[in-house]
Every structure is written in C-alpha cells, then in structure tokens.
C-alpha positions in Angstrom: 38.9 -33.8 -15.9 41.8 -34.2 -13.4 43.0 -30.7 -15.0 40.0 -28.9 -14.4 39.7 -30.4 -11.1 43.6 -28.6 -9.8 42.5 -25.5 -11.9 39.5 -25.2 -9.7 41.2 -25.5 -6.5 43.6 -23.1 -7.2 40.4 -20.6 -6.9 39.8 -20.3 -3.2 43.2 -18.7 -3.0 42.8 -15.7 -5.4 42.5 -12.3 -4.1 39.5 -10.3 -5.1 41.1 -8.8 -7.6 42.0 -11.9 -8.8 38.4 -13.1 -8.7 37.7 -9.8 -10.9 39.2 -10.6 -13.1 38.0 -14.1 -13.5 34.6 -13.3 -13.3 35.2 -9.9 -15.8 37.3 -12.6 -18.4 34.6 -15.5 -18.1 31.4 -12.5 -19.1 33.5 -11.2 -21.9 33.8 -14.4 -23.3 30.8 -15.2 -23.3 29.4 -12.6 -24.3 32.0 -12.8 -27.1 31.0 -16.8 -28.4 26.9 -15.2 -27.7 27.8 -12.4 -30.3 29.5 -14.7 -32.9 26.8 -17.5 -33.0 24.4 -14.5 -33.4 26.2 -12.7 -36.2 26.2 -16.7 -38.0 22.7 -16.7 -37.7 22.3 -18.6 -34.6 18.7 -17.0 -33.1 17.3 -18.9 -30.3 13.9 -17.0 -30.5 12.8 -14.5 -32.7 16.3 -12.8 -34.0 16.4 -12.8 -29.8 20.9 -12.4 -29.0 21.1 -16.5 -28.6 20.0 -17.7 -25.9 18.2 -14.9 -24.2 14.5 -14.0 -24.8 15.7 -10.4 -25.0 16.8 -7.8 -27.0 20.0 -5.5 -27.6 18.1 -2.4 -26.5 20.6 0.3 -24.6 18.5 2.2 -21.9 20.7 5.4 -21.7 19.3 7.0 -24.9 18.7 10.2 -23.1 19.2 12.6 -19.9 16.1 11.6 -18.0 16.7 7.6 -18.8 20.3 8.1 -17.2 18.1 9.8 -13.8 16.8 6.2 -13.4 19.9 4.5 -13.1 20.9 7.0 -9.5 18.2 4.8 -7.4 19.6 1.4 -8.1 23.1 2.5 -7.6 22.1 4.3 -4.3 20.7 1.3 -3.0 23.4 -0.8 -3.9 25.4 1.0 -2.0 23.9 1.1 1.3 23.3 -2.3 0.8 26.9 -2.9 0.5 28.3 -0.7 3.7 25.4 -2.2 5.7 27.2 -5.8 4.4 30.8 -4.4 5.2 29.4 -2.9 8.5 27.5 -5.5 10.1 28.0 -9.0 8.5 31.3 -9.2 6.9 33.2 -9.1 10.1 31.5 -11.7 12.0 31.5 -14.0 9.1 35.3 -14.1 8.3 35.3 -14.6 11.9 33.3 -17.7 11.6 31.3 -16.1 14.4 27.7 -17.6 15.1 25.1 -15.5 15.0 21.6 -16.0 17.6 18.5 -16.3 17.0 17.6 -12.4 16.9 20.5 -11.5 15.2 19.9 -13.7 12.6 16.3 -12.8 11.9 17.6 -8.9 11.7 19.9 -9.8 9.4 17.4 -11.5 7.4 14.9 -8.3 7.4 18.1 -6.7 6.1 18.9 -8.5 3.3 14.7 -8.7 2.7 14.7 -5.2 2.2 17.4 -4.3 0.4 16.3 -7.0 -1.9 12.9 -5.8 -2.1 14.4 -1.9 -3.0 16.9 -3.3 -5.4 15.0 -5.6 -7.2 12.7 -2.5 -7.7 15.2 0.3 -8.5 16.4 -2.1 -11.4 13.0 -2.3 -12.9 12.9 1.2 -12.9 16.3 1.4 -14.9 13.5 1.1 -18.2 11.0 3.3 -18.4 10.9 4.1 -14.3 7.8 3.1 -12.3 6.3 1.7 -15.3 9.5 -0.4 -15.6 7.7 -2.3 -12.2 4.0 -2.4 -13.4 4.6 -3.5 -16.9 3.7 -7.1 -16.2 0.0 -6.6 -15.0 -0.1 -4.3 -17.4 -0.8 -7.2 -19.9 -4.0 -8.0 -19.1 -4.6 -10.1 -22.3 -1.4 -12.3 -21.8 -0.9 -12.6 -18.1 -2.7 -14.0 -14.9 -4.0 -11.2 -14.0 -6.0 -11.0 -16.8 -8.2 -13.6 -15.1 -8.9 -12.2 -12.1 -12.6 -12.2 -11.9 -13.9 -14.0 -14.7 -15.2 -16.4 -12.5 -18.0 -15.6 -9.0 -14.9 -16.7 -7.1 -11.5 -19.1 -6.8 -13.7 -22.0 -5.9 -16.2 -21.5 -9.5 -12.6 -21.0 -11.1 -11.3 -24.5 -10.0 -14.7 -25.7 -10.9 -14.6 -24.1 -14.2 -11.1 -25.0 -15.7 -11.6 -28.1 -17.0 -14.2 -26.4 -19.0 -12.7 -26.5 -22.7 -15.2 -23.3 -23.3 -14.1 -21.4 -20.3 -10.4 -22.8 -20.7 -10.6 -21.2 -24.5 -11.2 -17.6 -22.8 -8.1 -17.8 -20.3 -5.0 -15.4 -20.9 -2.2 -17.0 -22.7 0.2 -18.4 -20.1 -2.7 -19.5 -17.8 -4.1 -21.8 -21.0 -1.0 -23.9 -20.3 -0.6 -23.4 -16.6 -2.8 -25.1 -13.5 -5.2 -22.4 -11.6 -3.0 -22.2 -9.0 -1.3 -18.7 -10.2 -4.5 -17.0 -10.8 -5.6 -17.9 -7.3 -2.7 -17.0 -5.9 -2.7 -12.9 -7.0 -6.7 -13.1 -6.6 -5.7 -13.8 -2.6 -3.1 -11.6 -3.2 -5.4 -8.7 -4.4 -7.5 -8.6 -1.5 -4.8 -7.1 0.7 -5.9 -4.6 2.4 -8.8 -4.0 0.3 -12.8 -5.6 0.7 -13.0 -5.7 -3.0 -10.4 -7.5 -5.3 -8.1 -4.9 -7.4 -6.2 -5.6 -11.1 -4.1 -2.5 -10.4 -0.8 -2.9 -12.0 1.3 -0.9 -9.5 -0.5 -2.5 -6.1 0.1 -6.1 -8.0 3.2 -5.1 -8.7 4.4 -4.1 -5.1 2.7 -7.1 -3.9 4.4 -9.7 -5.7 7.8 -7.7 -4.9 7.3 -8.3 -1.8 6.1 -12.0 -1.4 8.7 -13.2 -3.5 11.4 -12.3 -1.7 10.0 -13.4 1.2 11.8 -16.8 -0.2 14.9 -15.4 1.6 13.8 -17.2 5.0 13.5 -20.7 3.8 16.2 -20.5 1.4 18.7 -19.5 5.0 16.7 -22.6 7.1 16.9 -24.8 4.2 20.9 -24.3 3.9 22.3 -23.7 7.1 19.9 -27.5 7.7 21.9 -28.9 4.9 25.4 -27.0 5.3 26.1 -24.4 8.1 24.7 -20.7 8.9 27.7 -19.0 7.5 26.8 -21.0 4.2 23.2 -20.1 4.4 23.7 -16.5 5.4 26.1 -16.1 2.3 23.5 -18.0 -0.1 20.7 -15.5 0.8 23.4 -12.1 0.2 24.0 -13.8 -3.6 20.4 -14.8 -4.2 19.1 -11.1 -3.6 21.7 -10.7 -6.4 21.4 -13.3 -9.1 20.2 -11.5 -12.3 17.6 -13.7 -12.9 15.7 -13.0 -9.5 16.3 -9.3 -9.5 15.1 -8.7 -12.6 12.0 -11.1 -13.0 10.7 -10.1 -9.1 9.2 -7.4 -10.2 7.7 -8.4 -13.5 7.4 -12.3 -13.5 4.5 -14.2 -11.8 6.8 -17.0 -11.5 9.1 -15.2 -8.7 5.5 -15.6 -6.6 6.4 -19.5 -6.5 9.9 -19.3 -5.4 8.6 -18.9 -1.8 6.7 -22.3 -2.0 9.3 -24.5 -3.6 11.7 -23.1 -1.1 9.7 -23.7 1.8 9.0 -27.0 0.7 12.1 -28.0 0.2 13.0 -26.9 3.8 10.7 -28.9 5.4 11.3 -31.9 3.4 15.0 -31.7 4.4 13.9 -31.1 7.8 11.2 -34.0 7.8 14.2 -36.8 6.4 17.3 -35.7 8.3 15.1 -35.3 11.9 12.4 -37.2 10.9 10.1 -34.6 12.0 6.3 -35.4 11.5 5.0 -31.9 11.2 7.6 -31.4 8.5 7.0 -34.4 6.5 3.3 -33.7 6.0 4.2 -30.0 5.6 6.3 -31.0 2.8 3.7 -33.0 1.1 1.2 -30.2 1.6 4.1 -28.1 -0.1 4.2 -30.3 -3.2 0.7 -30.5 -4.2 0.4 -26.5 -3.8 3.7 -26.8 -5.8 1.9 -28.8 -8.6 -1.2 -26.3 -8.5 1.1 -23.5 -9.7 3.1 -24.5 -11.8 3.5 -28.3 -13.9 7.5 -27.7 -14.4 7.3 -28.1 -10.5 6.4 -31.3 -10.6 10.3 -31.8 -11.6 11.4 -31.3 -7.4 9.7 -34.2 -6.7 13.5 -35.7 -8.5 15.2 -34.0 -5.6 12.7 -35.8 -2.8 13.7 -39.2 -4.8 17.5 -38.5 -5.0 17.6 -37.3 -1.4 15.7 -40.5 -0.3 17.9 -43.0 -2.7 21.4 -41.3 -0.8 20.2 -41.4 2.8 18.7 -45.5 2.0 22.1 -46.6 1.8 22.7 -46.0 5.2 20.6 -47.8 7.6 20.8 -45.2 10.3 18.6 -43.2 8.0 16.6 -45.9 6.4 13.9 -45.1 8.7 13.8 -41.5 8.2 12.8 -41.9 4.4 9.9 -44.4 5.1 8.7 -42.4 7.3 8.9 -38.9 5.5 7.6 -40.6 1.8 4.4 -41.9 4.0 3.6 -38.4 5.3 4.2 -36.4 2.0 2.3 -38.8 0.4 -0.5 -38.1 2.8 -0.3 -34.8 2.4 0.0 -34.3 -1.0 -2.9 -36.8 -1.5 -4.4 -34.8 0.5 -4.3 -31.6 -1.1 -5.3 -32.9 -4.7 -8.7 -34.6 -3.3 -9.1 -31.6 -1.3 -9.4 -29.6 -4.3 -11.2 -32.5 -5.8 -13.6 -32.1 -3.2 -14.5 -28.3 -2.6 -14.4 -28.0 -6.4 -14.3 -31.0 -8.5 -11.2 -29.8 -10.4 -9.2 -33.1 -11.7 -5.5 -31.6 -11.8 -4.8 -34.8 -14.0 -7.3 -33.5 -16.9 -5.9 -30.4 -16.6 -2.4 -31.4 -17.2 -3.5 -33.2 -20.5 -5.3 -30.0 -21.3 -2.8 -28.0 -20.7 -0.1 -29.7 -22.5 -2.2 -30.0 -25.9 -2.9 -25.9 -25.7 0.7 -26.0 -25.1 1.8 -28.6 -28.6 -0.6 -26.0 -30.2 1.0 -22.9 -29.5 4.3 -24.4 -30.5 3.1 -25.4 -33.7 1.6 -22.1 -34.3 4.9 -20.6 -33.2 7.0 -22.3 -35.9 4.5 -21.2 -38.5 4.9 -18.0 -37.8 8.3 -17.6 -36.5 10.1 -20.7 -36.6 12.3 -21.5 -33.9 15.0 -23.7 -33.5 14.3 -27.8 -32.9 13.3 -28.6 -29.3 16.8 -30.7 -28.5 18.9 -28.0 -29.1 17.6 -25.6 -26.1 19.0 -29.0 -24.0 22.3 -26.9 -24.7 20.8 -23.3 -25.3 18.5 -23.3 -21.7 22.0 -24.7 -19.3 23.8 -22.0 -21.1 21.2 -19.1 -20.6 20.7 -19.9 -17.2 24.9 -20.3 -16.7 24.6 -16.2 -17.3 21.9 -15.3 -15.5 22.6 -17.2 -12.2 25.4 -14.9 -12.4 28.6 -15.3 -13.7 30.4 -15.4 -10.0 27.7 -18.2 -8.8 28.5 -20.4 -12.1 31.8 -19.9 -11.6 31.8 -20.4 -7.7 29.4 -23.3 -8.3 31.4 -25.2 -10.9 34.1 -24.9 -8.7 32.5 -26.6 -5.6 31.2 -29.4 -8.2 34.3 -30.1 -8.8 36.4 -29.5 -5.6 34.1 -30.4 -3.1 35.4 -31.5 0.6 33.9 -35.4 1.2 31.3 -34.2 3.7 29.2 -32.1 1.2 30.6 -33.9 -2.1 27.0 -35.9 -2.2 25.1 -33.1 -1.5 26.3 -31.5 -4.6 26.3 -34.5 -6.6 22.4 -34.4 -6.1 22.2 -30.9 -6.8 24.2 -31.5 -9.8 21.8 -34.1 -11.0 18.7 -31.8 -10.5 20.3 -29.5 -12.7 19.8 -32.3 -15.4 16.9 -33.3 -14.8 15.8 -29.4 -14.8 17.1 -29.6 -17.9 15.7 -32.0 -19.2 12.0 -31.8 -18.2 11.6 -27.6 -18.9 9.9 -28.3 -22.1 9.8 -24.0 -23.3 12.0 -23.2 -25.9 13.8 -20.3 -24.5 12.6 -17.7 -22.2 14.6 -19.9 -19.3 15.6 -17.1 -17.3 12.5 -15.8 -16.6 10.0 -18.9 -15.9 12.7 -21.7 -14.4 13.4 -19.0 -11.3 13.4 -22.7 -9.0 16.6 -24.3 -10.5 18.9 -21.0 -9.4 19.3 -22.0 -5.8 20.8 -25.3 -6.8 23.8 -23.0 -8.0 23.1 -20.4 -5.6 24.1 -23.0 -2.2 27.2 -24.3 -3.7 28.5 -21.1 -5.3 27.9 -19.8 -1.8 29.5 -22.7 0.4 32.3 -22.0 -2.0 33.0 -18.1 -0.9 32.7 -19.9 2.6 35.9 -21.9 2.3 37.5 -18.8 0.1 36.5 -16.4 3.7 38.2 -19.4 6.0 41.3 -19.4 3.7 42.3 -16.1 3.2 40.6 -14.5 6.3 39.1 -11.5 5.1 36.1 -10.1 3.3 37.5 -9.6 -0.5 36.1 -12.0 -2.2 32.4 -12.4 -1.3 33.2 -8.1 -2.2 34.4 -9.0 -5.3 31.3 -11.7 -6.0 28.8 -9.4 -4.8 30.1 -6.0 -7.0 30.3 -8.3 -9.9 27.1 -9.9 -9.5 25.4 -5.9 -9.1 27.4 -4.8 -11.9 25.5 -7.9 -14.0 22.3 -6.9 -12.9 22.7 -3.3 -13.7 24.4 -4.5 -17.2 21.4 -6.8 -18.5 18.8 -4.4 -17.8 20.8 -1.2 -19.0 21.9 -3.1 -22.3 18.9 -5.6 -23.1 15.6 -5.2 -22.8 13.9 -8.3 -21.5 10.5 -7.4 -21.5 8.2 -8.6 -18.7 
C-alpha cells in the first residue's frame, strides 16, 4: 500500500507528455487483459468484449462513414482553443472568476458539450446515430407515451398488473417517473405531445447536460471553483456521458441527482432551510425515476455520520435529516394523493418482472453468476469514466492533502456501495451514469494540485486530448447500441 501510495505522488509532477504516456500505457493494458479474458472465453454478456455491453464493430468501413467522424473532431477543436484561450490561463493562475464570468463559462462548456456529445453519435450511422434510442418504441420509455389519458391516469394505472404487462421493457422494471419525465418533455413547444425520435432526441441532449450547473455548485461548495470548473471540462468528456446523452434515458436523471446532491451539501454545511427541504423534494423525484437511486441516500448517511463527530456540525445534520424527511415524505404522499400510486408496490412489482427477465435471460443466453459483475461492473466503469479520471482519481484516493482526505474517503465508499446495490448484470456504463462524478471531483481536484505545481496548462491538455481521443475510440471501434 505504502508503495502505491509514493508511486502516486510522484504523479502531480509529470509533464504532459509524461501523463501520455501513462494514460496511453494504462488503455493498452487494459485493453490487452479485456482481449485475453475474451479470447479464454470470458463473455460478460452475450459473446459482448468482457465487460462491455458492446460489440467490436469498426465504423470506418467506407468513404462516407469516415465523412462523420470531421464534425466531432471540428468541435473538439474549437472546444479546445476556446479552453486554451479563455480558461486555461486564469486557472493556472489560480485566478477567481465572478459571478458572470462564471456563468459564461458555464454556457460554454454547456454547449460544446451539447455539440460534442452529438457529433459523436453521429460517428455511427449519422443523424440516426442520435435518434436511435426513441427509435425503439417497443423497448424504451417512449414507447409509453400516451397509453394512458394523461401522467396522472399513468400513476394511477401502474400498479395495474394488466396495464403493467403492456409497458415497454425497461419501464416494467422501472418507477413512472421516466415516462413522465419525456411525456413533459414532449410538450415543448408543441400543444399536442410528439414520439418523434429526432425532437426527443435533441431534447434529452439538451436537458442532460444541463447537469453541468449543479455538478460546478455542488463542487466548488465541497472543494474550491478552480476544482469545480475543472470537474465540469472532464465531465463533458467522460466516455460514458458523451456517448449515452444522446441515446440513454438515464442521462435525463443526471440533472436531478446532481441538483440534489447540491442542495443537500448546501442544506448540512450552511444549514440552509430552503435547501434541506429542496433536497428531500430531490430524493423522492430521485426515487420516482429511477430505484438504483435510492442508493444516494448512502452518501446523505455518510455525509451526516462525518460531520456528527464534530459538535460544531451536530446541529446541521438534525436539522437537514428533519427537512428532507419532510420533503421526501412529502413528495411520495403527494403522489399518493393526486393518483393513488404506492411507490412501495411498485418496487415489489418491479423487482419480480425484473428476477423474471433474468431468469428468462439465462435460459436463453446464459450469463455469468450475479457476484462476479461485483468485479466486472468497477472494472467497466474504470474504462468508461475515462482512463485519465481513474487514473487521476485513484491517485487523489490515495494521496489526498488532510483537508479533503474525508471527503474522498466518503466518495470512495459510495463507489462500494454503488457497487454493490446495481443489481444489472452488465450494461453499467450506460444505466449507472450517477456514480461517474464520484470519480469525476477527485480526478479533477487532482489536475488542480498538478496546475499549482508545475504552473502551466499541460496536463489538464494532456487529460482532456486523452479523454476525446477515448470517446472518439469507443464509438469508432465498438458499437454500443443505444
């Protein structure tokens, strides 16, 4: 342990070419081990490269497939001389930024994550590379946009083991929450709702990475603004966000959980009324989405346990676990009320569809036992956090200066219990898009400390290349469906 510990502190001080090269060294290997396990037979999910849910599928196979790939790569680019021409500079600088600044430099990185996120979808198959999602009417949310008079008769009516039976796949094991969600959302701009792939698609583009804003309020709260100003450049690059945006529904929640989280950190370290009930409110929409959700309720509890032990905050928990309790109570007999849906029932409901179809998928096409993805899932999501934010991550684990060292003992633990209560069998990187800024603050309050030391821009240049260069890799070489 000690070992690690001096290797990792030895990494603040290499160049960017010297980050390169660790970053280029650490993908090839492990992209080495992923092609070894596979050629013994190793196959997380369906003959799937272990442990990704996609498949070795190159995209250049032809003239007009290599057209697609000039968008991303423009946009990278005037992504990265904005960066070099308007942030790095103040940031080695240690600079503050004001108020305005800040908020145009969060519409900046909003829309460059917004085109890239796009421009990489249409790497496969071009526009259709965005739209495929709602395109799959029979397996997604979407597919059960007006089956009901309206949101309310579709609370009402989901308890209903008749009406449940009729559901699209994922929303059979899912709350109503999601369905709700891109109903509202397909009233924009329009008096009658709309299942049209491409205005869905744009749409949920665009609300996710919205998340950007409470991810920068939620760090700078917990670390410092140039922290929280780096973590929002390496979000709009981790793999797993760019490339599920577009075509997962489960990008829409990132902008929840963040917000939540922001407001509960708020609520406990000011004790802030308006934010503690805020955060409860948060939760129970949290739990209306989504059921793996229910798992940041660990952070709330590990949070609250730290600041106990010091009776300066003691009051600050009491008080914030009242109000979040009041408004999370609040929001499940709300529903209760206007529509008699039991989000308890549902849960039980849910997880027997969801026992069922994993039965049915290991008669069919067996994958492997449920404890092995405990390893399988930490090391899928190790690649597509991006190899520089592991990397950069592990490292502040490890390294940590005393002030923060809780803080990232905590996150550490949530990665655990992440772990341990995403129940899916693979297909991590696409549906557990909440656990990548618990590696996305640290990795990024590590390139902090790297800017102080060395005083210049190279290596958040060298993360941020690598970290395009990943994208653009995954969705050139694998195919990873929706």
């Amino acid at each position: 342990m000690r070992t690690m510990q001096r290797r990792f502190q030895d990494l603040p001080a290499l160049p960017g070419a010297g980050l390169t090269s660790l970053y280029t060294r650490t993908m090839l290997g492990y992209l080495l081990i992923m092609g070894v396990l596979w050629l013994f037979g190793l196959e997380g999910i369906y003959g799937h490269p272990t442990p990704f849910y996609a498949l070795y599928y190159p995209a250049l196979t032809s003239f007009s497939a290599l057209g697609w790939q000039i968008p991303c790569i423009i946009v990278f680019f005037a992504g990265l001389a904005a960066l070099r021409r308007w942030l790095l500079p103040r940031l080695v600088s240690e600079n503050t930024f004001t108020a305005k600044e800040t908020w145009h430099l969060l519409l900046g990185i909003f829309v460059f994550s917004v085109l890239f996120a796009a421009t990489v979808a249409m790497i496969r198959g071009g526009f259709h590379g965005i739209e495929q999602a709602y395109d799959r009417q029979a397996y997604e949310y979407v597919g059960d946009i007006g089956k009901t008079s309206s949101i309310r008769q579709l609370f009402a009516q989901y308890t209903d083991p008749r009406f449940h039976q009729n559901l699209s796949m994922h929303a059979k094991v899912h709350p109503p929450g999601p369905i709700a969600l891109l109903w509202l959302m397909s009233y924009i701009g329009m008096f009658i709702p709309t299942t049209q792939a491409a205005f869905l698609s744009v749409a949920t583009i665009l609300f996710s990475c919205t998340a950007l804003v409470p991810l920068y309020f939620w760090t700078r709260l917990s670390t410092n603004q140039r922290t929280a100003l780096l973590a929002c450049i390496c979000y709009s690059l981790v793999p797993s966000i760019v490339l599920f945006t577009a075509t997962s529904a489960d990008a829409l929640f990132t902008p929840f959980t963040l917000a939540t989280l922001y407001c509960f950190e708020r609520a406990i370290r000011q004790r802030s009324v308006p934010s503690a009930l805020l955060a409860g409110v948060g939760y129970g929409i949290l739990i209306h989405l989504k059921f793996s959700l229910i798992g940041m309720g660990a952070y709330f509890g590990l949070v609250g346990l730290w600041m106990l032990r010091r009776p300066e905050t003691r009051r600050n928990v009491i008080q914030t676990t009242i109000l979040m309790t009041v408004g999370l109570t609040a929001v499940v007999l709300g529903i209760y009320w206007w529509s008699g849906f039991n989000i308890i029932e549902t849960f039980h409901l849910a997880k027997g569809q969801f026992d069922l179809d994993q039965m049915h998928l290991d008669e069919l096409t067996p994958r492997l036992p449920a404890w092995t993805y405990r390893i399988l899932n930490p090391a899928c999501w190790f690649f597509f956090a991006g190899i520089p934010v592991s990397v950069l991550a592990l490292r502040e684990f490890f390294s940590s200066e005393d002030k923060t060292r809780a803080l990232w003992w905590i996150f550490a633990l949530m990665l655990l219990v992440l772990n341990l209560l995403y129940l899916a069998r693979g297909e991590g990187e696409r549906s557990a898009l909440y656990l990548f800024p618990f590696l996305v603050i640290p990795a990024a309050h590590q390139l902090g400390r790297a800017l102080e030391r060395q005083g210049n821009a190279k290596p958040i240049l060298a993360t941020v290349c690598f970290l395009a260069f990943q994208c653009w890799f995954i969705e050139t070489v694998f195919y990873t469906y929706w």
